[in-house]
Gaussian input, Z-matrix of N, CA and C with variables (Angstrom, degrees):
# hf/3-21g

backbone

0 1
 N
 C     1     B1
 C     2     B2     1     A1
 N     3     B3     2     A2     1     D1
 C     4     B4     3     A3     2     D2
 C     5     B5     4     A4     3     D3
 N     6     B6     5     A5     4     D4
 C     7     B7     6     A6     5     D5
 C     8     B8     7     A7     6     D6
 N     9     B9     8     A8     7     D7
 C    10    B10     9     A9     8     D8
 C    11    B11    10    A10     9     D9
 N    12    B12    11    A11    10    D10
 C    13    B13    12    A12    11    D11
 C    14    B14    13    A13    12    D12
 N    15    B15    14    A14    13    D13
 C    16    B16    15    A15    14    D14
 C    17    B17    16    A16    15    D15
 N    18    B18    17    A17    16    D16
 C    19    B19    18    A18    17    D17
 C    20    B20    19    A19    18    D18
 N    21    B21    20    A20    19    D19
 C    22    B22    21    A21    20    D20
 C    23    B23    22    A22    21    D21
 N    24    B24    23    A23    22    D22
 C    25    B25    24    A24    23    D23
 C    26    B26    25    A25    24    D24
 N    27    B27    26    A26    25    D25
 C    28    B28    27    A27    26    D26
 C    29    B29    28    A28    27    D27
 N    30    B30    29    A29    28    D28
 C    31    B31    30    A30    29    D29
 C    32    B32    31    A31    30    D30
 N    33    B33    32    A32    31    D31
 C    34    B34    33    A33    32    D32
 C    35    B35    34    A34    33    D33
 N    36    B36    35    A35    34    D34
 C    37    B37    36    A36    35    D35
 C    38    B38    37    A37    36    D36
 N    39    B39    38    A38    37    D37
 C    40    B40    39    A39    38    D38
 C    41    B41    40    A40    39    D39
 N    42    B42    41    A41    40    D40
 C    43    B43    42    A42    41    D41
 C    44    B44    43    A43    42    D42
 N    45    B45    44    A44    43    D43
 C    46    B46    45    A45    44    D44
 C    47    B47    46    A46    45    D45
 N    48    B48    47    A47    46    D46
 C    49    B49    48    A48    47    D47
 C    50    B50    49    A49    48    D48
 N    51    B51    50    A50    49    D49
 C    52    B52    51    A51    50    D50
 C    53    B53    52    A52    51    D51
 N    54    B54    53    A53    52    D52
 C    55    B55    54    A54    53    D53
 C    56    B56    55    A55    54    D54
 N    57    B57    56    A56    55    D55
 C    58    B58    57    A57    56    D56
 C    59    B59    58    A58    57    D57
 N    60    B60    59    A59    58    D58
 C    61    B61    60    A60    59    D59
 C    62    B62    61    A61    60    D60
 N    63    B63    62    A62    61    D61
 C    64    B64    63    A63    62    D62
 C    65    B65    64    A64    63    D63
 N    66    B66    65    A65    64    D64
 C    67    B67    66    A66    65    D65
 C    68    B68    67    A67    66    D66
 N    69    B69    68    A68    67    D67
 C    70    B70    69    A69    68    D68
 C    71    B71    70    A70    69    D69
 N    72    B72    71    A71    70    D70
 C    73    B73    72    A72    71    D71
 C    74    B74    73    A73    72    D72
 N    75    B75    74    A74    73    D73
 C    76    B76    75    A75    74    D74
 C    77    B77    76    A76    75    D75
 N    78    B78    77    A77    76    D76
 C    79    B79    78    A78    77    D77
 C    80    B80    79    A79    78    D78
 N    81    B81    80    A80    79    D79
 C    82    B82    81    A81    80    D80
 C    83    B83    82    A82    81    D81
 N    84    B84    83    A83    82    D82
 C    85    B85    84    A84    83    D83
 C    86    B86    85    A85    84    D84
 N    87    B87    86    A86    85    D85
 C    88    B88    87    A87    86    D86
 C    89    B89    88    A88    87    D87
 N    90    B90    89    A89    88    D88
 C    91    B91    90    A90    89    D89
 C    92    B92    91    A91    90    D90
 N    93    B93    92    A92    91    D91
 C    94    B94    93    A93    92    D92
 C    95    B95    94    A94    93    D93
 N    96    B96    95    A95    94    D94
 C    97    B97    96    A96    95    D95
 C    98    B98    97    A97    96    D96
 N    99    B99    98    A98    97    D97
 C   100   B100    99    A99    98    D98
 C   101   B101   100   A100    99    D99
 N   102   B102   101   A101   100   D100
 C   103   B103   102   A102   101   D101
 C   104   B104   103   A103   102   D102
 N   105   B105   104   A104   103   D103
 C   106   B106   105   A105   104   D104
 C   107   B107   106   A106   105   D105
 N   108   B108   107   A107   106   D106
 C   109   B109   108   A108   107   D107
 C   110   B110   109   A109   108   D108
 N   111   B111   110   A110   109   D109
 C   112   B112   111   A111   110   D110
 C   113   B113   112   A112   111   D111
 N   114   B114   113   A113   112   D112
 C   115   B115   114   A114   113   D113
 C   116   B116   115   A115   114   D114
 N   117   B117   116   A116   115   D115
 C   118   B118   117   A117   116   D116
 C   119   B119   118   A118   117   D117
 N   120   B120   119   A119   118   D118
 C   121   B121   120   A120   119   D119
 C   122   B122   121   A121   120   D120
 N   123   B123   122   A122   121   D121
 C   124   B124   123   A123   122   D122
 C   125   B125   124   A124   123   D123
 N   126   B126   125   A125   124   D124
 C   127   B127   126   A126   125   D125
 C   128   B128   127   A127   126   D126
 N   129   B129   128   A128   127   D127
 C   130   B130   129   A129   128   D128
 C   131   B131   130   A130   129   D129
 N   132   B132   131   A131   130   D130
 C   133   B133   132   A132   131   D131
 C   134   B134   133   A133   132   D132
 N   135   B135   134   A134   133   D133
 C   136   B136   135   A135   134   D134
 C   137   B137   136   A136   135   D135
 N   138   B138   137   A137   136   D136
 C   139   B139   138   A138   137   D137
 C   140   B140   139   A139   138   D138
 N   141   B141   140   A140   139   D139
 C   142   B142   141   A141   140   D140
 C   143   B143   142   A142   141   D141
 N   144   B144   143   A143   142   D142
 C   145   B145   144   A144   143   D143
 C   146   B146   145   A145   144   D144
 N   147   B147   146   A146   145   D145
 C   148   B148   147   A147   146   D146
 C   149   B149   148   A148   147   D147
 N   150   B150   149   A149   148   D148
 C   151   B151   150   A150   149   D149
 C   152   B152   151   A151   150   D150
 N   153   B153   152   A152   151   D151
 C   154   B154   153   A153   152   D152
 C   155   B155   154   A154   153   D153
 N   156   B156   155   A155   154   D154
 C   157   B157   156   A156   155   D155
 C   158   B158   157   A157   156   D156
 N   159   B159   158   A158   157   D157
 C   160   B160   159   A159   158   D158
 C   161   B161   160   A160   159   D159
 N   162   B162   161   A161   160   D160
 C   163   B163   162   A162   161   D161
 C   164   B164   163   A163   162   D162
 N   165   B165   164   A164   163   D163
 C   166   B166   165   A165   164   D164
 C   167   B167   166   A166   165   D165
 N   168   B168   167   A167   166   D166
 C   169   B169   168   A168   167   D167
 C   170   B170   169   A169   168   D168
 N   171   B171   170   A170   169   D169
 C   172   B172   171   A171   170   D170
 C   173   B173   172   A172   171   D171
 N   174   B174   173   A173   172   D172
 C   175   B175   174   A174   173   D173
 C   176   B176   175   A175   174   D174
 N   177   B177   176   A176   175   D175
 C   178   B178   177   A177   176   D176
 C   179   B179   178   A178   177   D177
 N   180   B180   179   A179   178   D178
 C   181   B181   180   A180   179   D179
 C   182   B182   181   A181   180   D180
 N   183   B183   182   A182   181   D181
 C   184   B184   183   A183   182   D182
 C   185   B185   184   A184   183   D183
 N   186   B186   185   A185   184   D184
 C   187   B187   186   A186   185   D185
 C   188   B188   187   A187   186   D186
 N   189   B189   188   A188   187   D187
 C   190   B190   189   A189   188   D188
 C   191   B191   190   A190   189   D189
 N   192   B192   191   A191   190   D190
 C   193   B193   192   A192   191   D191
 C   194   B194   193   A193   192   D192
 N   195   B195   194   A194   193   D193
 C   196   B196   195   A195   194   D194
 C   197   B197   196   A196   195   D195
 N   198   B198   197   A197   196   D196
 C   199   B199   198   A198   197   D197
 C   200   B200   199   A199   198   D198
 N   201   B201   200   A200   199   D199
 C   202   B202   201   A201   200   D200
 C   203   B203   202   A202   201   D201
 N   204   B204   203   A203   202   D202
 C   205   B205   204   A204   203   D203
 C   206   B206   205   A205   204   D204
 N   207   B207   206   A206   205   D205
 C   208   B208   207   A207   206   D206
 C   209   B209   208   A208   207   D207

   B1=1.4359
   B2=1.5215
   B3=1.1993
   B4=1.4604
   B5=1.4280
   B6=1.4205
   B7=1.9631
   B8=2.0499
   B9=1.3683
   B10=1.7891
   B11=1.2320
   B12=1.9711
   B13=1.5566
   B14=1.6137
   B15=1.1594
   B16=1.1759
   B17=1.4681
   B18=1.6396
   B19=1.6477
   B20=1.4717
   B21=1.0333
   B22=1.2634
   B23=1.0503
   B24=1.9669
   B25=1.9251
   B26=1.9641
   B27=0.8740
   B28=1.2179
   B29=1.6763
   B30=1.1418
   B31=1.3270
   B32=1.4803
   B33=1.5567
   B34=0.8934
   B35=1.9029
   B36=1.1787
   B37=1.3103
   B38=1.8253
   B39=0.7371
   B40=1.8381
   B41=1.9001
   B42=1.2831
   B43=1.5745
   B44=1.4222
   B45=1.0101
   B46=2.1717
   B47=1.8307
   B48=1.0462
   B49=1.7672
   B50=1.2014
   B51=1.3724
   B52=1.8949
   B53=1.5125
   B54=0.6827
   B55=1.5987
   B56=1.5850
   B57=1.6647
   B58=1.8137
   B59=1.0976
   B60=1.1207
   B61=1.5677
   B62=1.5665
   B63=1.0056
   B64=1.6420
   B65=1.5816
   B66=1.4683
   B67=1.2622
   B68=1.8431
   B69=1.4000
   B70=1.9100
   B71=1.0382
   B72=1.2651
   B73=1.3583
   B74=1.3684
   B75=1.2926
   B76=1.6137
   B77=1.5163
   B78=1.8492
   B79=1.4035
   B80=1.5387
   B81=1.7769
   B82=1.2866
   B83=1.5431
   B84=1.8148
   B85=1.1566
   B86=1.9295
   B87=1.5956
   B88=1.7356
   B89=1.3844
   B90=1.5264
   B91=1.6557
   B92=1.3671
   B93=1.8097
   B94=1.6162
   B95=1.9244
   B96=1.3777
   B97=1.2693
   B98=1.5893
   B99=1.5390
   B100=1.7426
   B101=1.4776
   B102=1.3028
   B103=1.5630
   B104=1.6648
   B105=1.6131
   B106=1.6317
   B107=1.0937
   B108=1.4067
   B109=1.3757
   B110=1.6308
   B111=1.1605
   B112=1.3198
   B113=1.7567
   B114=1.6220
   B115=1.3982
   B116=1.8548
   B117=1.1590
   B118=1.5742
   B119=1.7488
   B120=1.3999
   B121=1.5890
   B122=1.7345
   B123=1.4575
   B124=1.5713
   B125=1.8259
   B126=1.1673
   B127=1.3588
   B128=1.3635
   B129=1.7059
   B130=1.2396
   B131=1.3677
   B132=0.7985
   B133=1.9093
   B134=1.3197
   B135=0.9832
   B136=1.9046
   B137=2.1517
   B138=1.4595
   B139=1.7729
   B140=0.9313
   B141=1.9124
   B142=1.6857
   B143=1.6380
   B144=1.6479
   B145=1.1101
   B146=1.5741
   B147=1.6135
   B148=1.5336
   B149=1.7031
   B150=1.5117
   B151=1.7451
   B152=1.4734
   B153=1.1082
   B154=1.5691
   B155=1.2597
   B156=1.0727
   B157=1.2168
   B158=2.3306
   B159=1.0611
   B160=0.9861
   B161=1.9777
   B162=1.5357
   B163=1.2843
   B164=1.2319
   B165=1.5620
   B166=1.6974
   B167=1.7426
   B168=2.2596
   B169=1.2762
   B170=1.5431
   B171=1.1084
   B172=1.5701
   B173=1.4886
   B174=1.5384
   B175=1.5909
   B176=1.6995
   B177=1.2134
   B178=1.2507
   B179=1.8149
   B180=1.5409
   B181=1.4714
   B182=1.0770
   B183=1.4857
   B184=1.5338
   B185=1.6236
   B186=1.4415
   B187=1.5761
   B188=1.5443
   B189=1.7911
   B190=1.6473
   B191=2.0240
   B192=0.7664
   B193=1.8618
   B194=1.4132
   B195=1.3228
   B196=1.4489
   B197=1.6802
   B198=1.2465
   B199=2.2490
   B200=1.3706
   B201=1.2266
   B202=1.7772
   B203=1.7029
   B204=1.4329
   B205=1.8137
   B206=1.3452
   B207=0.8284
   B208=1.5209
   B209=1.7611
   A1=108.66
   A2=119.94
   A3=120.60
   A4=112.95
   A5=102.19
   A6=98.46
   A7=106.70
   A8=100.24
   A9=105.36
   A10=98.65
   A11=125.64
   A12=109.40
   A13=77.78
   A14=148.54
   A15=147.55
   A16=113.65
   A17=95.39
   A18=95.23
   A19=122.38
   A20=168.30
   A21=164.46
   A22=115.16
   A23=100.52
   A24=95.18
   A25=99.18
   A26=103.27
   A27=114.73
   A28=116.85
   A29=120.88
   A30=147.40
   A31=121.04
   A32=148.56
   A33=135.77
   A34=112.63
   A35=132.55
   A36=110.71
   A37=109.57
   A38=127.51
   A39=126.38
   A40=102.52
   A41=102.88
   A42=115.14
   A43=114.09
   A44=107.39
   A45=103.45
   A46=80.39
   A47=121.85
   A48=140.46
   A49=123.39
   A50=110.01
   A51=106.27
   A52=128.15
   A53=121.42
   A54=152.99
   A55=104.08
   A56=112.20
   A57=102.06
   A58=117.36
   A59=114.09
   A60=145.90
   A61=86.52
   A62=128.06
   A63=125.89
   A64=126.54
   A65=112.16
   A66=106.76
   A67=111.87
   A68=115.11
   A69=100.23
   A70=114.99
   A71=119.10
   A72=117.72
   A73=113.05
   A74=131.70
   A75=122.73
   A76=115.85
   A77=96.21
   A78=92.76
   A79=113.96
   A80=112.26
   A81=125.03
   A82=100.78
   A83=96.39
   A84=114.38
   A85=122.76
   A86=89.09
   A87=99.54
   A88=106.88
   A89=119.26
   A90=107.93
   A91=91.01
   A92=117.07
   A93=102.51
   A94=96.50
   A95=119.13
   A96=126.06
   A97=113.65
   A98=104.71
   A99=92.27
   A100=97.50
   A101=130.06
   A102=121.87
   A103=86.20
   A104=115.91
   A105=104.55
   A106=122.69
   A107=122.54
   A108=136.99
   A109=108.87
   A110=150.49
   A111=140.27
   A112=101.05
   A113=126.94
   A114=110.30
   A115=80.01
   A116=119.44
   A117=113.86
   A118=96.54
   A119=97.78
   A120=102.38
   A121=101.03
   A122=104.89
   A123=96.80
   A124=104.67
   A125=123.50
   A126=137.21
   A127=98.05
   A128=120.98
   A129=133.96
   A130=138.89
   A131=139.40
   A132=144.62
   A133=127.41
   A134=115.95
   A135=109.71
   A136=101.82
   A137=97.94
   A138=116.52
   A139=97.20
   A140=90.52
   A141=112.82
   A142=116.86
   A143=117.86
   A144=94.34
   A145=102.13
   A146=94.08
   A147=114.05
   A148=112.71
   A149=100.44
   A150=105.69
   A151=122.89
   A152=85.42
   A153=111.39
   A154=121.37
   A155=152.47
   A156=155.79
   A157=91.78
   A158=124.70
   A159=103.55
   A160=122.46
   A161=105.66
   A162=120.51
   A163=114.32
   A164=111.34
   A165=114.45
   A166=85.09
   A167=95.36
   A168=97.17
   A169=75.88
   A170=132.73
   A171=151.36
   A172=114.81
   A173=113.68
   A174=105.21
   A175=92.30
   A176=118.41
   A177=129.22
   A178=128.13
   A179=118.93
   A180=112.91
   A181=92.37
   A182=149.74
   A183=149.35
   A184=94.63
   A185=105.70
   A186=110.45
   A187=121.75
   A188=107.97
   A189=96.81
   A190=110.08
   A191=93.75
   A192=86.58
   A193=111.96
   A194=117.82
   A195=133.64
   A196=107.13
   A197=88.86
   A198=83.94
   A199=126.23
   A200=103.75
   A201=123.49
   A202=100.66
   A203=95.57
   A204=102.79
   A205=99.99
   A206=110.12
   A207=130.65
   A208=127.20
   D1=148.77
   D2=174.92
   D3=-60.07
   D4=157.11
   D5=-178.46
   D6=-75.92
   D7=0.77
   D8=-171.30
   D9=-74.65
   D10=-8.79
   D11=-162.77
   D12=-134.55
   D13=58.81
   D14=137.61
   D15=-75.71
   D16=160.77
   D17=-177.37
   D18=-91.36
   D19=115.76
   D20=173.75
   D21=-35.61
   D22=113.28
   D23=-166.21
   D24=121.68
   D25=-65.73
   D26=-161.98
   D27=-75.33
   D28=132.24
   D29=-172.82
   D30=-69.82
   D31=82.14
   D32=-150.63
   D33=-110.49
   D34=177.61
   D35=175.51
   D36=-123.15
   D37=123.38
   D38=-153.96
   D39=-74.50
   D40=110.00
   D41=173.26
   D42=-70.32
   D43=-51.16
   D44=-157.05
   D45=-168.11
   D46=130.03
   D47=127.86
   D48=-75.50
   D49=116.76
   D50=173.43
   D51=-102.74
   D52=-137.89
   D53=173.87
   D54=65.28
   D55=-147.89
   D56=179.12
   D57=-93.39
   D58=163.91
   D59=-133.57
   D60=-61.82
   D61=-68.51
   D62=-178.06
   D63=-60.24
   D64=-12.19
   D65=158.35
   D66=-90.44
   D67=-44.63
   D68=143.82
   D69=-14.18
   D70=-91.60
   D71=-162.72
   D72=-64.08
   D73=-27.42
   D74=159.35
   D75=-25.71
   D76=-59.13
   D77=-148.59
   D78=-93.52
   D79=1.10
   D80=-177.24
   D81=-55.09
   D82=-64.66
   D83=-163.72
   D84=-66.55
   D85=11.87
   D86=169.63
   D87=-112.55
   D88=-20.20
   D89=156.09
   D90=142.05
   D91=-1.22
   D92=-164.17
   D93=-93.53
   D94=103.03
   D95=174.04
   D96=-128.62
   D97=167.40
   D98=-152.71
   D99=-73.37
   D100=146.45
   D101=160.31
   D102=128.38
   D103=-37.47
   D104=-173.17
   D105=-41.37
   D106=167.75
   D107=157.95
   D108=-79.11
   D109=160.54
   D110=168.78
   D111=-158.91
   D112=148.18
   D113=-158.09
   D114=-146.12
   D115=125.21
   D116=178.37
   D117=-86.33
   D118=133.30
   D119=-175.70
   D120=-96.62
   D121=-55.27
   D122=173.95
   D123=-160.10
   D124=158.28
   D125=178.17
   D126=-100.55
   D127=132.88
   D128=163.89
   D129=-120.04
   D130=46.23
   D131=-126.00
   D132=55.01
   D133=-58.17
   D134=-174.71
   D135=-136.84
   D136=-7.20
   D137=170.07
   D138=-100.73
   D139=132.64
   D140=142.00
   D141=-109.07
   D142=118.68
   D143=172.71
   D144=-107.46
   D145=148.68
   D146=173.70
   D147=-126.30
   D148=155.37
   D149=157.05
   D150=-108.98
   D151=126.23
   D152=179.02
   D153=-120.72
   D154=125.81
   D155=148.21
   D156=104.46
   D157=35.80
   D158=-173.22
   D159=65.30
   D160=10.34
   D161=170.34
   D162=-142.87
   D163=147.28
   D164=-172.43
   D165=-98.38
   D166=147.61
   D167=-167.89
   D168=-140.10
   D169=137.39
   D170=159.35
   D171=-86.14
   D172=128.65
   D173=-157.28
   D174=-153.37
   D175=149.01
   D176=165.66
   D177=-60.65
   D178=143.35
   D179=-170.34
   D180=-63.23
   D181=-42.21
   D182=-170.68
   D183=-46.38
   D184=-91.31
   D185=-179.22
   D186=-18.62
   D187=-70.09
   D188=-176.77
   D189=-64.10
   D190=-33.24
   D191=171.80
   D192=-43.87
   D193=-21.01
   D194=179.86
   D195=-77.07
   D196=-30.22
   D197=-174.82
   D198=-124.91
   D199=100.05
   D200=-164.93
   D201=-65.80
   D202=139.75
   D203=-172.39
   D204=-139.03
   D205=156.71
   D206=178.55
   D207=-103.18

């Protein structure tokens, strides 16, 4: 499921990130890679912020629709 329909609170484990090649690499280089841990902290209108890597990263509903979690 995309990380846009996660629950708040909850701990997910990162499957596959999509879209093109430069939004990939956007989101590698913020920590979202397959195997991560990723934790949705809270949803705010069109933001999701999550922790990842031991850092909170604020990201667009477009973007996380991009990274399927488990």
């Amino acid at each position: 499921m995309p990380l846009s329909m996660v629950s708040t609170g909850k701990s997910n484990v990162i499957r596959k990130v999509g879209g093109k090649e430069e939004t990939r690499k956007f989101l590698e280089n913020l920590g979202f890679v397959a195997g991560g841990i990723v934790t949705v902290i809270s949803t705010a209108g069109g933001s999701i912020i999550v922790n990842i890597k031991d850092s909170r990263v604020a990201i667009g509903k477009d973007m996380a629709n991009k990274i399927m979690v488990m």
